[in-house]
N, C-alpha and C positions, 0 to 999 in steps of 0.2 A: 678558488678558481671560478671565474664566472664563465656560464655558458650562456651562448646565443645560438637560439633554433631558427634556421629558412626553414620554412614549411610552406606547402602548397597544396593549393586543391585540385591537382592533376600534374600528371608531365610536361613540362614542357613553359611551364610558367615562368620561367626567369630564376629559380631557387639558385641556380649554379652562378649565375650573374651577379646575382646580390650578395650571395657569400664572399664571392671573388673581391666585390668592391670592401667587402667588410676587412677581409686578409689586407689590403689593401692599405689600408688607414688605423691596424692595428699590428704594434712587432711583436713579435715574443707567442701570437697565438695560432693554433694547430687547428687542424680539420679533421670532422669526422664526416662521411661519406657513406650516409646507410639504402640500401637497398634494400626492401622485403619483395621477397615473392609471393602471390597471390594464390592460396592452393596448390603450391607448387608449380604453378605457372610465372612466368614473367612481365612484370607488369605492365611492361613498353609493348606495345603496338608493331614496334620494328624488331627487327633480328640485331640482337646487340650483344649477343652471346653469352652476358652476365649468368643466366641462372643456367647455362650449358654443366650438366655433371651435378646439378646440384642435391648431395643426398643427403649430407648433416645439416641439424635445425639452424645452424648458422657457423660462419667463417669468420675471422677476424684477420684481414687481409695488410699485410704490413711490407711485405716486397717492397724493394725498389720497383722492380722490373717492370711487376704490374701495375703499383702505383702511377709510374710515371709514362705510361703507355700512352704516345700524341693523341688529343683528340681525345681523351677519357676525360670527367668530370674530374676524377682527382690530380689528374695530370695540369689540369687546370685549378683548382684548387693549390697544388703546390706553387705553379708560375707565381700566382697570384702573391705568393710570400709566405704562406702555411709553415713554420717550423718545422710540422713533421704531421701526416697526414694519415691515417689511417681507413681500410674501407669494409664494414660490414654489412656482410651480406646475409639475411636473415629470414627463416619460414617465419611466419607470424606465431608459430608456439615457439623457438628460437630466440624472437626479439629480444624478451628483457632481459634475459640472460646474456645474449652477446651483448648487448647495449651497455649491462655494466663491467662486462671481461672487456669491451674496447675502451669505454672510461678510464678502467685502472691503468691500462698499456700507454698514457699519454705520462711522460714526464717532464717537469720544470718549463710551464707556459703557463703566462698572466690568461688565458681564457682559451675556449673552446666553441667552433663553430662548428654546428652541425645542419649538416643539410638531410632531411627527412622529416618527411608529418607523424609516421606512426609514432617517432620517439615521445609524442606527445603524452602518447598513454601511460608513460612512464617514468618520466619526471619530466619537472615543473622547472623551466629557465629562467635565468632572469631576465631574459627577454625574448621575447617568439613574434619572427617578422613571415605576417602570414601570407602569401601570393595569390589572390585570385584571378588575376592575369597580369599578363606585363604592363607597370606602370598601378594597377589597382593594390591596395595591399592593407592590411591592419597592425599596427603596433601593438602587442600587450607586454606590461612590463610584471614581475611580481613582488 
């Protein structure tokens, strides 16, 4: 299975956009959607309700209901043609663990796109398209 990481150096950088375009021009592959909260805070700036409740090191979020919620990144993600989407939501001692309990929960897709930086610390894609604003960005492949 090949994976591809959007990552960014802040919110709001276009991550969700370039995923979209990748789902887009590839069939058969699935989305991962990760969230870390910051010291148990929320990372956004805005009230977006994600880390409301949040008490385990992390969620592995696979609902319809909330996946497809208008207006959410994975709701978007799915439009986009995502076979099957998943969204992890993680404390930073939580991450790797849920990162690879969401891994295994994907079945029978040619790749996986993940949109998140921290997964960085954790494994190595075979490719990581990095955002430092919309339109700026760096390819690494491995």
């Amino acid at each position: 299975m090949i994976i591809i990481v959007v990552s960014g150096s802040r919110s709001g950088v276009g991550k969700t956009f370039i995923a979209q375009q990748l789902l887009k021009h590839f069939g058969c592959w699935s989305a991962l959607k990760v969230t870390v909260s910051k010291n148990g805070e929320c990372p956004h700036t805005r009230s977006c309700g994600i880390c409301a409740d949040f008490k385990e090191p992390f969620y592995v979020i696979k609902d319809e209901e909330t996946i497809n919620q208008p207006g959410k990144d994975t709701a978007r993600l799915k439009e986009a043609g995502a076979q099957e989407v998943i969204w992890l939501k993680a404390r930073p001692e939580g991450l790797e663990r849920g990162l690879y309990e969401a891994l295994s929960e994907f079945s029978d897709c040619e790749g996986i796109i993940i949109e998140g930086t921290s997964v960085l610390n954790y494994i190595t894609p075979d490719i990581n398209i990095h955002l430092y604003s919309m339109g700026r960005y760096k390819i690494t492949c491995s």
